[in-house]
Structure formats: structure tokens, C-alpha cells
C-alpha positions in Angstrom: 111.3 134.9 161.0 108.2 134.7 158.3 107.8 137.2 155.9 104.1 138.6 157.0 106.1 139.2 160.7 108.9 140.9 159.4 106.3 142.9 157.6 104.7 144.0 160.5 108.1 144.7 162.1 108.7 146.8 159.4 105.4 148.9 160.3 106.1 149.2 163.9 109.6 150.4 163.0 108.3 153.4 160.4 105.0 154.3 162.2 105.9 157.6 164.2 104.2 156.9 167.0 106.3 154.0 167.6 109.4 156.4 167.3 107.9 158.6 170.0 106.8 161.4 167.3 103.5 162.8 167.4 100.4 162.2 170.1 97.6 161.2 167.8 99.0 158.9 165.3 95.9 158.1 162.5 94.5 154.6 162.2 96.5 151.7 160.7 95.8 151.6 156.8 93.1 148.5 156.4 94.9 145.4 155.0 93.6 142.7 153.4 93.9 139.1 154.5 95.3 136.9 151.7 92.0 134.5 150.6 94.3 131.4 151.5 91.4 129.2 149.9 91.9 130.9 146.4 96.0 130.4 147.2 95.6 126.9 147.7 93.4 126.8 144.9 95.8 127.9 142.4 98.9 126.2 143.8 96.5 122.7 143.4 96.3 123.7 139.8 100.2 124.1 139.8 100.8 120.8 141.3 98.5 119.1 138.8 100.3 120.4 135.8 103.4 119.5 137.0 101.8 116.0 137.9 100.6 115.6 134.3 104.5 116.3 132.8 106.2 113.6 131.7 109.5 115.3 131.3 110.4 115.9 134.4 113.4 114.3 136.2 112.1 111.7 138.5 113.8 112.3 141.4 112.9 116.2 141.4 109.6 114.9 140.7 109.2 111.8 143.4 111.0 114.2 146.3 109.2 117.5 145.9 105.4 117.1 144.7 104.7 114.9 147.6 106.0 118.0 150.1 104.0 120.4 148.1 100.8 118.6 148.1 101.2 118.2 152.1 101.9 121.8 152.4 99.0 122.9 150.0 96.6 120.4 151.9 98.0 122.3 155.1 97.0 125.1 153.8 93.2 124.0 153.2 93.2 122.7 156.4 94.5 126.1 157.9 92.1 127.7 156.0 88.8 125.8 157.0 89.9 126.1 161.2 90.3 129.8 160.8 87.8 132.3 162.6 86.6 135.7 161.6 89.4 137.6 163.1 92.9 137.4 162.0 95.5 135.4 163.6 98.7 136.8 163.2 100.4 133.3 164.3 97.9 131.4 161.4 98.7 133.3 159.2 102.4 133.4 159.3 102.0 129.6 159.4 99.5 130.6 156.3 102.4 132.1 154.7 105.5 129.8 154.8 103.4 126.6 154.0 102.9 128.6 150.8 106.5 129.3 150.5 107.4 125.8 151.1 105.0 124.1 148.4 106.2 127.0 146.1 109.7 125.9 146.5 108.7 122.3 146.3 107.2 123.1 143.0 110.0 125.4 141.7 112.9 122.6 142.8 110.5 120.1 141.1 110.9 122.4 137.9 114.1 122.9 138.0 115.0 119.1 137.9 116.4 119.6 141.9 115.8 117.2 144.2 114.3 118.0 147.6 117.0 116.1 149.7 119.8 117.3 147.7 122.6 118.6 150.0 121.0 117.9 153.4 123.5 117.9 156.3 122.7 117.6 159.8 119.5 118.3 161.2 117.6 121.5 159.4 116.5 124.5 160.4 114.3 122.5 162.8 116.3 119.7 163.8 114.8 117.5 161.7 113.6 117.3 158.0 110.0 117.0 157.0 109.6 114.3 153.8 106.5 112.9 152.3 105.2 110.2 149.6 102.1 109.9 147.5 100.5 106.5 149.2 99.5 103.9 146.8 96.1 103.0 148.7 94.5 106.3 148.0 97.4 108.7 146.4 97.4 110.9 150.2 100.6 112.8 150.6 102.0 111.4 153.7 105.0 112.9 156.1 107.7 111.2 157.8 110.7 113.1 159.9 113.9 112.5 159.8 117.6 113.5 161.2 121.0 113.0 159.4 124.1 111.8 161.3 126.3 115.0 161.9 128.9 113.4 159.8 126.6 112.9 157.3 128.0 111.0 154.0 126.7 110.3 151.2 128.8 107.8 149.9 128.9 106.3 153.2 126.0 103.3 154.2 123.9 104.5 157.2 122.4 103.1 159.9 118.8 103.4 160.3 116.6 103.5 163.8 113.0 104.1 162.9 111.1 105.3 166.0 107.1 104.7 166.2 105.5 107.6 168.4 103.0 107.0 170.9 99.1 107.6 171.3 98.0 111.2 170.9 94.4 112.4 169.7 95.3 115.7 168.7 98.7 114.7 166.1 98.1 115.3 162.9 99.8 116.6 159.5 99.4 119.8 160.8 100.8 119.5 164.5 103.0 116.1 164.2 103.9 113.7 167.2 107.9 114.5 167.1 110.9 113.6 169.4 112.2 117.0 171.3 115.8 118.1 169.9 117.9 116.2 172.3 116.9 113.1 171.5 116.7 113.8 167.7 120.2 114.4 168.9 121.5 111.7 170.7 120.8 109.5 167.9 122.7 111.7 165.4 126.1 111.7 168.2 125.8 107.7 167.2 125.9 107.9 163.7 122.1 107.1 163.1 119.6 108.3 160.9 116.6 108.9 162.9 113.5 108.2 160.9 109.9 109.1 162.5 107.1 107.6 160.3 103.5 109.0 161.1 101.8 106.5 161.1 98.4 107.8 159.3 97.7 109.5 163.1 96.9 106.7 165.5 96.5 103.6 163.8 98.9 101.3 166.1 101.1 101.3 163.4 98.8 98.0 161.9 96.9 98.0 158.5 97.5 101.4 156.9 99.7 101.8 159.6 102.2 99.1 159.1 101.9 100.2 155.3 102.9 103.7 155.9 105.8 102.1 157.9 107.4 99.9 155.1 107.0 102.6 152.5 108.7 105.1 154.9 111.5 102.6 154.9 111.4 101.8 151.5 111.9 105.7 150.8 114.5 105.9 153.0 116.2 103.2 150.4 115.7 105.5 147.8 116.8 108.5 149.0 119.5 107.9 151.3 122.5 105.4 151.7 120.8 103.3 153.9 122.4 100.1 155.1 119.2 97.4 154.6 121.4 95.4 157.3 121.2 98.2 160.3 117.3 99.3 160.4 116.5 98.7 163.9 112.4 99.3 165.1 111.5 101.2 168.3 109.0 102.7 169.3 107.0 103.8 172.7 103.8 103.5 174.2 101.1 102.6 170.8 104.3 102.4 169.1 106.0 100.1 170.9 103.3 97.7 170.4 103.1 99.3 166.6 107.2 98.2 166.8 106.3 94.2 168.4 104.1 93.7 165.9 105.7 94.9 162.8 108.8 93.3 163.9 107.6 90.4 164.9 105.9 89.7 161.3 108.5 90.7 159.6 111.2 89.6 161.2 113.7 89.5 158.4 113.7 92.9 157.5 115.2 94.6 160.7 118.3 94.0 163.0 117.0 94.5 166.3 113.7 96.0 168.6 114.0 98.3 170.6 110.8 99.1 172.9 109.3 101.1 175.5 106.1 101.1 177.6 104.6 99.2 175.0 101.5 96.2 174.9 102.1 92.9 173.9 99.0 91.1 174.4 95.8 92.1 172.7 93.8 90.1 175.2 95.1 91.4 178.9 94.9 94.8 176.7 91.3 94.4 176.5 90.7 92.1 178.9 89.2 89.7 176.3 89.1 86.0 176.6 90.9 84.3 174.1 87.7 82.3 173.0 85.1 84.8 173.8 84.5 85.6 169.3 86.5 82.9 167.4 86.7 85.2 164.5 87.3 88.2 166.4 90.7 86.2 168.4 91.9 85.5 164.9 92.2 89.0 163.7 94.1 89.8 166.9 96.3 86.6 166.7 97.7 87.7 163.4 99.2 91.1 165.0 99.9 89.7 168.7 102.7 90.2 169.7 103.0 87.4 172.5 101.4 84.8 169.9 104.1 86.0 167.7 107.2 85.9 170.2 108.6 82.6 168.1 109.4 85.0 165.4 112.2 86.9 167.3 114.6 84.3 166.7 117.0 86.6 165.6 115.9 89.7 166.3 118.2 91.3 169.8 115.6 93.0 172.1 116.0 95.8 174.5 112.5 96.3 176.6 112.3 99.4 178.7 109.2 99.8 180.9 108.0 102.0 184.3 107.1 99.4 186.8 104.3 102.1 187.8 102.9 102.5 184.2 99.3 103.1 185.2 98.8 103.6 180.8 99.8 100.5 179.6 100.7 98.3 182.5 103.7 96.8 183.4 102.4 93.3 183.1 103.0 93.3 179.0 106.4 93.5 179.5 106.4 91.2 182.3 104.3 88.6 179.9 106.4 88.7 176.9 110.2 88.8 178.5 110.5 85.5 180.2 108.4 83.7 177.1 111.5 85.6 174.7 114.0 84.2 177.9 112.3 80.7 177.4 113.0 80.0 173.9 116.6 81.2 174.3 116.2 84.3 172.5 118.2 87.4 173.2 116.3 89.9 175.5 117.6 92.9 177.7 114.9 93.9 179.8 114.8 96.7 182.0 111.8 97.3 184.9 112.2 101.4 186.2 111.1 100.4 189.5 110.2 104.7 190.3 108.8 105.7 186.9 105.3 105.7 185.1 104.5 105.1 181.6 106.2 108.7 180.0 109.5 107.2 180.2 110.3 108.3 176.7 110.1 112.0 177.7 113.2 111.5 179.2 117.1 111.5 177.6 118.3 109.0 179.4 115.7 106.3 178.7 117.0 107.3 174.8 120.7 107.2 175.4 120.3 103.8 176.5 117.9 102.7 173.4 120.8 104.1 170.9 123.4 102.8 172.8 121.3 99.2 172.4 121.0 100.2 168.7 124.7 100.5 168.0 126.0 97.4 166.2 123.3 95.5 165.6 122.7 94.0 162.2 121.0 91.2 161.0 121.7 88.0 159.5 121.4 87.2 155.5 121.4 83.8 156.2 120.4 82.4 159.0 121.0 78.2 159.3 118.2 77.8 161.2 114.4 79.4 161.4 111.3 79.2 163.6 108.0 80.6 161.7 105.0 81.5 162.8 102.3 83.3 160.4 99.1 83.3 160.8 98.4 84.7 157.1 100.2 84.0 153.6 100.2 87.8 153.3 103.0 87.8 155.9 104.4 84.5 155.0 108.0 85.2 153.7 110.6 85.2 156.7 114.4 84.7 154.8 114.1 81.5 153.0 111.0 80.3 154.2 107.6 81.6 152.2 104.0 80.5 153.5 101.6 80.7 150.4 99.4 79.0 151.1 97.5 77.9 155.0 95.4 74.5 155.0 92.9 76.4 157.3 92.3 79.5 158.9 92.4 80.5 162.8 95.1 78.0 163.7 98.9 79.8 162.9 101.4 77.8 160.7 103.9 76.9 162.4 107.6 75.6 160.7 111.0 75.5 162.3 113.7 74.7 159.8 117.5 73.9 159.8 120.6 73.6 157.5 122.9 71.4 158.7 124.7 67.3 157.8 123.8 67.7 154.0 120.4 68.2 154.7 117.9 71.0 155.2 115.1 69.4 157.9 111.3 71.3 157.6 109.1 70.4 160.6 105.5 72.5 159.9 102.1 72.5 160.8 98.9 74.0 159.4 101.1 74.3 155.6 99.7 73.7 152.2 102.3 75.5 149.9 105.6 76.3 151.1 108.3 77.8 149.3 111.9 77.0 150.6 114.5 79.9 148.5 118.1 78.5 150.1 120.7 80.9 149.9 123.9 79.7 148.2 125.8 80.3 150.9 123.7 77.6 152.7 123.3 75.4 149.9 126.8 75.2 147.9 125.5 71.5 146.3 122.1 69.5 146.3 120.6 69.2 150.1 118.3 66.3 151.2 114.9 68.1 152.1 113.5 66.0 155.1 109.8 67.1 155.8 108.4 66.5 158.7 109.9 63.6 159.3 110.1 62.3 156.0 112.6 62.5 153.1 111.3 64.3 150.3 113.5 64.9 147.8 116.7 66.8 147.3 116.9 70.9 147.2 119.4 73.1 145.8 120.3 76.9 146.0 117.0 78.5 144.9 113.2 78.6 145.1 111.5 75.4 145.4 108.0 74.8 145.5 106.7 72.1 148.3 102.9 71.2 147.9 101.4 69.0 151.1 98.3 67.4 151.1 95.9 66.8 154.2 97.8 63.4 154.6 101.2 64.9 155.0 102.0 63.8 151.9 104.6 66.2 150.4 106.0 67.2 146.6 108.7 69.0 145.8 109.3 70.7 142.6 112.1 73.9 141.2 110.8 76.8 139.5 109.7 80.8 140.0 107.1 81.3 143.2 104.7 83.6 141.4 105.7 87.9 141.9 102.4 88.6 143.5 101.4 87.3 146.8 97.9 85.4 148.0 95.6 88.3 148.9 93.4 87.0 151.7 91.4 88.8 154.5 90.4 89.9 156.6 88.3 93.0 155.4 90.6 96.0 156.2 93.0 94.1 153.8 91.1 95.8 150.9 92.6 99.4 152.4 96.2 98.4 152.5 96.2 98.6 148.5 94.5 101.1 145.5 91.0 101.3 146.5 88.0 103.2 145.7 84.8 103.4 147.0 81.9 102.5 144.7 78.2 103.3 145.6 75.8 101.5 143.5 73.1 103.2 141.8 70.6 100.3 140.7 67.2 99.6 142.5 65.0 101.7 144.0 66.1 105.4 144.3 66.1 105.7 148.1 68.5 102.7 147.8 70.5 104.3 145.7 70.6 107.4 148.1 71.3 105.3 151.2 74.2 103.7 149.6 75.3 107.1 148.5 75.3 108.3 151.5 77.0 104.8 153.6 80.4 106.0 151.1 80.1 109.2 151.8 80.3 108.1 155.7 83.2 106.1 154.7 85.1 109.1 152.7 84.8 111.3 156.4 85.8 108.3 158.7 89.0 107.5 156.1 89.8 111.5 156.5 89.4 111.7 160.2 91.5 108.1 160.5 93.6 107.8 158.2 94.6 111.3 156.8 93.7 110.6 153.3 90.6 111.5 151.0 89.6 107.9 149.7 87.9 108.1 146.3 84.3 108.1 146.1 82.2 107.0 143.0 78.5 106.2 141.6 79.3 102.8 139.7 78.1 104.4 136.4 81.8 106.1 136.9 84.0 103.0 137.2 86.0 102.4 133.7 87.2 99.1 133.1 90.5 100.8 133.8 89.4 102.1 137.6 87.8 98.6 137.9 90.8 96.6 136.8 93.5 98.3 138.7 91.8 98.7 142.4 90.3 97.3 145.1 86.6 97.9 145.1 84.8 99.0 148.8 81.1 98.1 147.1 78.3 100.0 149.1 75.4 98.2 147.9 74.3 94.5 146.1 75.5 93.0 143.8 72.0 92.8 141.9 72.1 96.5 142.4 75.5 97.9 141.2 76.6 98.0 137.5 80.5 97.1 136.8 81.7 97.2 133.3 82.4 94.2 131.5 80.9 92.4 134.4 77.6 91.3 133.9 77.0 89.2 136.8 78.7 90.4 140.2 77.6 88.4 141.8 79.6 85.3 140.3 82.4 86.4 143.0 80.4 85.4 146.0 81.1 82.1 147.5 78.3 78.9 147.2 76.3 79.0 150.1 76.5 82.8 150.4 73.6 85.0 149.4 73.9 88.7 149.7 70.5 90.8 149.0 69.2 94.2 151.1 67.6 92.8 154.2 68.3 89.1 153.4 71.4 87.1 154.1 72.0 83.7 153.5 75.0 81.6 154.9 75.3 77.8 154.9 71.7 77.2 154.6 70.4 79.7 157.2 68.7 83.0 156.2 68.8 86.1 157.8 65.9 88.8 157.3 64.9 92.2 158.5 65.8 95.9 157.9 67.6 95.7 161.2 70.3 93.6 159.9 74.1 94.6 157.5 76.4 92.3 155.7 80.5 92.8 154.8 81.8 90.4 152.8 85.5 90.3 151.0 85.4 88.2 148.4 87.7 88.1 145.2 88.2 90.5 142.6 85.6 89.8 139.1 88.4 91.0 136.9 91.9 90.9 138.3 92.8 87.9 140.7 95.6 89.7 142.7 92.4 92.2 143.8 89.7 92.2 146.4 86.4 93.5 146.5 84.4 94.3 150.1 80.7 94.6 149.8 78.8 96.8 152.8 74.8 96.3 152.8 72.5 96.8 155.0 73.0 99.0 158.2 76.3 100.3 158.9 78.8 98.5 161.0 80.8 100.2 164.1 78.8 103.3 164.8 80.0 102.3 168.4 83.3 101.8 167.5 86.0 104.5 167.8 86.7 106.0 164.9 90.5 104.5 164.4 88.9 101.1 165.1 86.5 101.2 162.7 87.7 98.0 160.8 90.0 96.5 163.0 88.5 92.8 164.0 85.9 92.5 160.9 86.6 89.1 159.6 85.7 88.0 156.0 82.0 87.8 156.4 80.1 88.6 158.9 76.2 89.2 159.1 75.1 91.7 161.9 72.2 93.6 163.5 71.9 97.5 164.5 72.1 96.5 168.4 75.3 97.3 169.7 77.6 94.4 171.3 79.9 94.8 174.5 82.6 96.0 172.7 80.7 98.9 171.2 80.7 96.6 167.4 77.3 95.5 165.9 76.2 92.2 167.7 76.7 89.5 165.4 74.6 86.6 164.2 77.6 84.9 162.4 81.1 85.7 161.3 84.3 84.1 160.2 86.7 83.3 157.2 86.2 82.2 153.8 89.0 79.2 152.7 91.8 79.6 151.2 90.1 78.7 147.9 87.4 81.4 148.8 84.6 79.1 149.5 82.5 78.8 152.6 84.7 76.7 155.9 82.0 75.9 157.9 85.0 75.3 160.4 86.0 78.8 160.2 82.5 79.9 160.7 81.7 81.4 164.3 77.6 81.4 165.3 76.3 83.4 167.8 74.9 81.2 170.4 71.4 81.7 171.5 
């Protein structure tokens, strides 16, 4: 029980009337509702000094000032919703968020750990963890549950479950599993990990980031074994868990899935060549287009032949495709259930029961690959850096065996091949694509083909840092801020103001994160250097130190002014019209910049799909299209050299 109700316990147990004494007991004293603002206020100023200390021990530090910021930003929120007249239950929640991000900070302090000596499941049945994100330094929650026989010296399975679509979770009031199923997974020795998600994102973009970082904070904390994580997930999360999986294929030992999508297209009943630029952003997360991947990934499918949510057909489209390639796929059709078949136990018993013993391979002899962007281009020891085009997927199938490691690809202009040693004891013959290329050892090696087919192969280092390419929400999946420039006219200035402050509230209301928001004459070389820049202006009108010509980072053949857009030769005019554009970085190379002129795009769109299938560039008017975006004049990708493709280009036809 909180404090403030055991308080009021207290009263009712001393107040005569409530002892039967007396028939006109006087008035309750007034109290005073605690100004939670002002508490919040000063526990901010606690978590920023402790933020500032360099002495602190960094595990204290890394575990506990992430909880205490989510509890004091709880508290804000609390405090905002709250109406003139008390709530006693709002308040006690009020009360031990405090206590909770007072004990974050004390433990912090005191050089303790927040998941020292956690057993079990917690006072909840789970435990509440959290992170500072990298993209825009949000605290962000996960959930977890401990095996029973909890061990710390003992390497732990992992079964990270993706939670379905629901428009009211939040920080505040979570999208959790019920306490038998947090249980069934802990009777199997798992550690049950629930990532948020940043609300409803489809676990894609933001989403897929929170997801690795959960995991990669599992790594730290716990004695996970990297071998045993196994992705599930239900309803938006079991499409959340096909696509994550199915792009990083490597990283997990099995799926497991429920009532999930696997086809963007039936989804939205889209045809496949209806936008060219559009089709490409949904290729890259599809998880049909992506089935290939799953070469070594078990599957266990569960889905209610009724589902009136998310149709029974995705399943039905994806199994027999997984079945054709040879790949290993339980599926399971509930011939008497609809789509809430994770509300029940025994759809979950079975799922952990899958789970049990799965683990993946560290070295797989032989690899199929499909990527449709070097930014998802490692799979084992086969790394994609570099695409000859965009749109098409490349495609490589690989295979150690006879002294020889044979390559077959398609759509490939750098390839990395890193052969384990247990693959590789001596020198390999490379064969590529039908031809011998030279011979390979354990290692990286770099293999360069041309347009030809022609193919080198060289040893060495691939580069730490990968390609960063497009499309435009790639610029939120890193540091970002959000610069509004301040040159030209003043109503200019106050309509680009005002198109990042837009972006600020749709980032909150998304993505549960306050994004940074800044008048160019505030970037530092330092700001500038180390983020991704969301430009709301032109680059004749903002001002970026040490840069005297923005502009230098847009392709030839691209023109970007208010009102006038020029690409490939033809010009665009009117006040009617927007431009976004991701182009490099004008001072680090490993950063992106997105510029946003003219009217804003995706008024029509809902909110969590605000920047879901906007390509590299595309030029747009203020009428809305079918699909509730901005009707488009032109859109597409920029090359891999970030110049204009004219075959990447998509017109709008008249």
C-alpha cells in the first residue's frame, strides 16, 4: 500500500466518528495537495547533477538515471492530465513514482545498481527497466521476468515478446503480458523481455531501434546467452517480430509468431507497382519479400482462422512460400478462434514450449541473402555495402564446401565475405558467380564487382561504420536535432519555426521522446558535427557553422528553393508545393541531413505513419493522395553515390 493511503487509513482509524464516538464530528482539517509540478521540478534538477558527475560508478549510473528520468517524466505527465479535484488513486500513483525516481537517484549515489539482486519476478511480476536512447536521449522502458531459478552465473535464455496494436499504451499505462503468461515463460527457464516499442511503431524505424538496444541491454545487464534470443510477438508485433527477424536473421535462434501480417501489400491492399518509390520502402521491411532470409531461423506460426483483425490469409501467404524453400515451419491454423489468441495461456504454453532449445548457428556452411539496403547488409559472413541500384533487392546465396567457398549474387557492388575459421581452416578458392576469383582465407575480404561482372578480391578491415543511406526516416534512427533556419524574410523564418515545432509534438505523440528543437544561430560545430540534422527551411536560408555553402550537399540536378523545385531538368513552382530531401552530411560523412520546405507533408497521415514510405526526395503538393500522403509530382532514390538515378526516379503520370 502507498504511503498517502496508508495515511488516510491512519485518519479514518483516529477520527472518532469512525470509532462510533460522538454525533457531530467537525470538518476534516484542509490538506494540501503536494504541487507535483514543483516535485518534478526539483527531482529534474537532481537527476541533472547527478548526470553532470563524473565519479559515479557506471553501472549505478547506466541502471538507475534512466528509471528515474521515466519516473520524473511520469510524474509531469500525471501532473499535466490532472483536474481540479483530487484524485486519491493519482495521486497515490503521484506519490510512489516519486519514491521510485528518489530511490533510483539514491541507489545511483550510492554506487548500487538498479538490477542488483533481482530474483524472480518483483513485486509486480515483472521488472520495469529503462535506457537513455541515442536518437534523442528519451528514457525508454522495457519489462522483464527472471527465471525462478534465477542465476547469475548461469547463461540465460532469452524470448523477447513484441506486443500488439493499442492506441491508448503508453509509458504511463504499458502494453504488458497478464501474470500467467509472464509465468509460463519463467517455469521454462526463460527470461521474458517486453520491449515497448516507442508506443505503436510496428516495431520498424525507431521501433526496430528500441528493439536491438533492449537486447543489447539485456547483454549488459544480465547473463544472457547471445545464442538463445528467440523473437515473438502478436498481432503489430508479430509482424514487428517477421520483419526484424527476417533482417536480421543472424542475431536470433528462432520466431515465434501470432496473428501477425506478412505482406504489406494485401495489408493495404496496394498494388505492388501502384508508387515505385513507395513499394520500395515497403520491400525493405516485408516480410514475404524477405522469406529467403529465414534460412536458419525455426518458425512456429500461430493464427485464428476467423481473425477478422489481421486476416488469416498472411499466414496462409507466407507458410507454404517458408515450406517451399525447405525451411523449417510449424504452422498452426485455430480453426474456432479470432485474432486475440494471445489472451489466452495455452496459445503461450505452446510458444515456450516452441522456444525451448532453440539456438542458432555461429557458422552456418551455406547462406541465402536478401537485402534490400546496405544498412541491413551483414547476415554471418556475408556483408552488403554497397547495392549497384536501388528498388531491385540484392540477392546472394553462398556455400562452403570442396575447398571452395561458391558466391552467386545479384544487384552487388561491394561485398564483404568474413569466413569463420572454423569454415576456412586453409586458403579457399572464391568462385563468383560463376567465375574463379581468387583464393579467401579466414577473415574479411573485400570483393569489388563492376557492371560487367567483373570481380576483385582483396584482404584487409571493412570500415567500423556502415553506408548510411535512405530513405528519410533513416535520419531519426540516430542523434538528431531539429534545426529551423532563421535567414530570409521574417515570416519565413516564423513558418519554419513553427513546421519544427509541429515536428517536436508529432515525435512526442509518436514516439515518446522530446526531439531537440533549435534556431540555426544555436547549432555549435560540436551539435553540427555529431547529429543528424532535420533542416526546416533552405539551404540559402539557414546558417551552419563552418559551412558556408549548404547547399554543396545537394545532388547535381537538384535545386531546392521556397516554392521552386528543380529535378532532372524540370521545375516545379507555386506556394502550393513542399520538398524532403536526405542528402549527406556537410561535415561528418557517417551523417545525414533531411531538408523540409515548403508545405508540410502527411497532414492526412496518421500520426505513427508520419514518415513511413517517404523516399529520398520527393516533391509534393498540399492536395491529399488516396492514401491520405501529399500527392506527388515525383519521388524516388538518390544513388548510391548520392547523385540523381533517373532510374530510381518515379513521375507522376498525367
Amino acid at each position: 500500500m502507498s504511503t498517502p493511503r496508508l495515511l488516510l487509513l491512519g485518519l479514518l482509524l483516529t477520527c472518532p466518528a469512525c470509532r462510533g464516538q460522538g454525533d457531530d464530528p467537525p470538518p476534516p482539517p484542509a490538506t494540501t495537495r503536494p504541487n507535483w509540478g514543483v516535485i518534478a521540478e526539483n527531482l529534474t534538477g537532481e537527476l541533472a547533477a547527478a548526470r553532470r558527475r563524473t565519479d559515479l560508478d557506471p553501472a549505478a549510473r547506466d541502471s538507475n538515471l534512466p528509471l528515474a528520468a521515466l519516473e520524473i517524466e511520469r510524474l509531469q505527465l500525471r501532473a499535466a492530465a490532472a483536474g481540479a479535484v483530487a484524485d486519491p488513486a493519482l495521486e497515490a500513483d503521484q506519490a510512489a513514482g516519486r519514491d521510485r525516481a528518489e530511490a533510483a537517484l539514491r541507489r545511483c549515489l550510492a554506487g548500487e545498481p538498479a538490477h542488483r539482486g533481482e530474483t524472480g519476478a518483483g513485486d509486480q511480476g515483472y521488472f520495469e527497466r529503462a535506457y537513455f536512447c541515442r536518437t534523442d536521449g528519451s528514457p525508454q522502458p522495457y519489462y522483464l521476468r527472471l527465471p525462478a531459478d534465477y542465476d547469475q552465473a548461469k547463461p540465460l535464455p532469452v524470448v523477447i515478446f513484441l506486443h500488439g496494436y493499442v492506441a491508448e499504451t503508453s509509458k504511463i499505462n504499458p502494453w504488458v503480458l497478464p501474470a500467467t503468461q509472464w509465468d509460463l515463460a519463467a517455469q521454462r527457464g526463460f527470461l521474458l523481455c517486453l520491449p515497448h516499442g516507442r508506443r505503436n511503431s510496428d516495431f520498424l524505424g525507431i521501433g526496430e531501434v528500441d528493439v536491438l538496444r533492449v537486447i543489447e541491454e539485456l547483454q549488459r545487464w544480465y547473463p544472457v546467452d547471445p545464442d538463445r534470443i528467440v523473437l515473438t510477438g502478436c498481432s503489430m508485433g508479430g509482424y514487428g517480430g517477421w520483419a526484424i527477424g527476417l533482417r536480421h536473421p543472424d542475431r536470433f535462434a528462432a520466431l515465434g509468431l501470432m496473428s501477425g501480417q506478412t505482406d504489406f501489400f494485401t495489408w493495404e491492399k496496394r498494388d505492388r507497382d501502384e508508387t515505385a518509390f513507395k513499394s520500395w520502402c515497403i520491400l525493405q521491411n516485408n516480410p514475404l519479400d524477405l522469406a529467403p532470409n529465414a534460412q536458419h531461423l525455426p518458425m512456429y506460426v500461430q493464427h485464428g482462422a476467423l481473425d477478422s483483425l489481421v486476416p488469416v490469409v498472411h499466414s496462409q501467404l507466407i507458410a507454404p512460400v517458408m515450406k517451399e524453400l525447405g525451411y523449417d515451419l510449424r504452422y498452426d491454423e485455430l480453426a474456432k478462434e479470432e485474432h486475440f489468441i494471445y489472451w489466452q495461456d495455452a496459445t503461450f504454453e505452446r510458444l515456450f514450449d516452441f522456444c525451448v532449445g532453440k539456438r542458432r548457428p555461429t557458422a552456418p556452411a551455406k547462406l541465402r541473402w536478401r537485402t534490400f539496403t546496405p544498412k541491413q547488409g551483414r547476415c554471418w559472413w556475408v556483408d552488403v555495402r554497397r547495392l549497384q541500384r536501388w528498388g531491385p533487392p540484392a540477392d546472394i546465396t553462398a556455400e562452403v564446401a570442396g575447398g571452395a567457398v561458391t558466391v552467386s549474387s545479384s544487384n552487388v557492388a561491394e561485398l564483404w565475405l568474413d569466413l569463420p575459421a572454423a569454415l576456412a581452416p586453409q586458403a579457399l578458392e572464391l568462385r563468383l558467380n560463376g567465375q574463379a576469383v581468387g583464393p579467401v582465407a579466414a577473415g574479411p575480404h573485400r570483393v569489388l564487382l563492376s557492371a560487367t561482372g567483373a570481380a576483385t578480391v582483396s584482404k584487409g578491415e571493412p570500415p567500423a561504420a556502415r553506408p548510411r543511406v535512405g530513405p528519410a526516416r533513416e535520419v531519426f534512427n540516430d542523434a538528431f536535432l531539429v534545426v529551423h533556419a532563421t535567414g530570409g524574410d521574417e515570416a519565413r523564418a516564423r513558418y519554419n519555426k513553427a513546421v519544427a515545432n509541429r515536428l517536436q509534438q508529432i515525435w512526442w505523440g509518436f514516439a515518446e521522446g522530446i526531439c531537440t528543437v533549435l534556431p540555426d544561430s544555436s547549432l555549435t560545430p560540436d551539435l553540427l558535427a555529431n547529429h543528424n540534422l532535420v533542416i526546416c527551411g533552405e539551404p540559402q536560408t539557414v546558417r551552419l557553422p563552418g559551412v558556408p555553402d549548404a547547399g554543396r550537399v545537394l545532388p547535381a540536378g537538384v535545386t531546392l528553393r521556397a516554392g521552386q523545385y528543380t529535378v532532372a531538368g524540370k521545375t516545379f513552382e507555386g506556394d502550393n508545393l513542399g520538398m524532403v530531401l536526405l542528402t549527406p552530411h556537410p561535415v561528418t560523412p557517417q551523417r545525414l541531413v533531411l531538408w523540409l520546405s515548403g508545405q508540410v507533408y502527411g497532414q492526412g497521415l496518421p500520426i505513427n505513419h508520419q514518415f513511413d514510405l517517404l523516399p529520398d526526395l520527393l516533391v509534393y503538393n498540399d492536395e491529399p493522395g488516396l492514401d491520405g500522403a501529399n500527392q506527388y509530382l515525383v519521388g524516388g532514390f538518390l544513388s548510391p553515390d548520392w547523385q540523381l538515378d533517373p532510374a530510381a526516379l518515379d513521375w507522376k503520370k498525367p
